[in-house]
N, C-alpha and C positions, 0 to 999 in steps of 0.2 A: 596282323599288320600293325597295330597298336605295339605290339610288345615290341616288335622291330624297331620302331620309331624312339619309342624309351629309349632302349637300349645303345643307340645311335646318340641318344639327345646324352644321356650318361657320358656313356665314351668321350666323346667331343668335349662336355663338359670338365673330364679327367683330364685331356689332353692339353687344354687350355688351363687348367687350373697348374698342370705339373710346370707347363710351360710358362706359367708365371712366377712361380717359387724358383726353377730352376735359373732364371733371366733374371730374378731380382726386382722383376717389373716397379715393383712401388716405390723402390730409390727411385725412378726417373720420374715420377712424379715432385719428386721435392726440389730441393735448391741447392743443395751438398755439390760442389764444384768438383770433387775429386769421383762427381759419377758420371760427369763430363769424361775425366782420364782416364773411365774404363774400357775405352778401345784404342791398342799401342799410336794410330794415327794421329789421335790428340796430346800422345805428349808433349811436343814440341809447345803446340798452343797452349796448351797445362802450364808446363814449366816457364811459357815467356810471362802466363799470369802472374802466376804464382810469386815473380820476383819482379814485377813492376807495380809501380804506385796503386794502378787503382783498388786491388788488392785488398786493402783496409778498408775499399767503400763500393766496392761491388763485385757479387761473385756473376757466373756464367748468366744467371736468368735476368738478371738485373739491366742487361746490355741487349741480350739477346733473343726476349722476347717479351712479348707486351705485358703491360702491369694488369691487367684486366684481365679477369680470370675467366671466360671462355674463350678468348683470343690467346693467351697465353698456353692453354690447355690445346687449343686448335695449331697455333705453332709448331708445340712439343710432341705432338702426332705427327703433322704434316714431314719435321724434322728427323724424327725417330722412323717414318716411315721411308725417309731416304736413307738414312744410315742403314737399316737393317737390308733392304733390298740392291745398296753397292755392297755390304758386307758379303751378304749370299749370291748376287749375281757379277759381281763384278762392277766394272772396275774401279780401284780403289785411287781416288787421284795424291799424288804425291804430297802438292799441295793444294792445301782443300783452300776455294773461292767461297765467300757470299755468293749468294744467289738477289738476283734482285730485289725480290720482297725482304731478304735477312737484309740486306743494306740499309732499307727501309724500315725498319721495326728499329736498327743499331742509331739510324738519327732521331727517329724520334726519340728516344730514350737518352741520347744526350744532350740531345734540346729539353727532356721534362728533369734531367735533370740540374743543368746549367742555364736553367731558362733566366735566371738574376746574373747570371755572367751576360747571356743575349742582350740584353738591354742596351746593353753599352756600345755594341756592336753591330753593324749593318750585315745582314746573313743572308741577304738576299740575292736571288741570281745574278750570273755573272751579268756583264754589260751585251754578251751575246749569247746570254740567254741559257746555256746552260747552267747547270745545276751544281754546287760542289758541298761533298759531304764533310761532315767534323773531322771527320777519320783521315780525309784526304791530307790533309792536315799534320794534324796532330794522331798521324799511325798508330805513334810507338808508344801513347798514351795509355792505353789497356792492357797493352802485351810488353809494352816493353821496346829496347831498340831491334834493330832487326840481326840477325845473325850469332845472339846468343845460344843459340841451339849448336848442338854437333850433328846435327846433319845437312846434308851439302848440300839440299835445295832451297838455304836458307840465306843463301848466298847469291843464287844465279836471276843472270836479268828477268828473268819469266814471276820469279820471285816475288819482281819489287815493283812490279806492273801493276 
């Protein structure tokens, strides 16, 4: 019974090790933006980066998830846990939304970064209370204007919602 348990514990161990070599795993640990573009869905987002300003002063983790390093680590799970489970079960959406909490991690990060721009500025809820993020804004600031992509749901109302 022992040896069956090894042997089990082995295997598993193989399985997961191959499966990490084979997936590249430890790039997704870093900050290399083009290991964002390793799945075709992110080109468009890739390539709107890649040719807008911010560019020169933040790549993907920078924005998109926290600077503190078990939160950041806890994101990049949480995220990588939805990407690989639309990949293998489906479905893949056309165009990919934020999710609540990604919304949330992308303000804070431009308020920790523009917090000496804030100053000057009232950011406070609307007058009826709801809420408006940087990005509502200033969209086309991280990615760029919209529609520079060639593909054609970069263009339709669902889009620019």
């Amino acid at each position: 019974m022992k040896l069956a348990i090894l042997v089990a514990v082995i295997v598993l161990a193989a399985v997961i090790g191959v499966g990490f070599y084979v997936t590249d795993f430890t790039a997704y640990l870093g900050n290399n933006p083009t290991t964002c573009n390793n799945c075709h869905v992110m080109d468009a987002v890739y390539e709107s980066w890649y040719h807008a300003g911010h560019k020169e002063w933040a790549n993907c983790n920078d924005c998109h998830t926290p600077h503190a390093l078990i939160p950041k680590y806890l994101v990049k799970a949480q995220s990588g846990y939805h990407h690989v489970t639309a990949f293998v079960f489906g479905p893949i959406p056309q165009a990919i939304r934020a999710k609540p909490a990604s919304r949330e991690v992308v303000q804070e990060n431009c308020i920790r970064c523009h917090q000496d721009t804030l100053l000057n500025i009232d950011y406070a809820p609307m007058s009826d209370g709801t809420r408006r993020y940087c990005f509502d804004c200033h969209r086309s600031t991280a990615h760029g204007e919209r529609g520079i992509s060639l593909l054609p749901y970069q263009h339709s109302e669902e889009y620019t919602q």
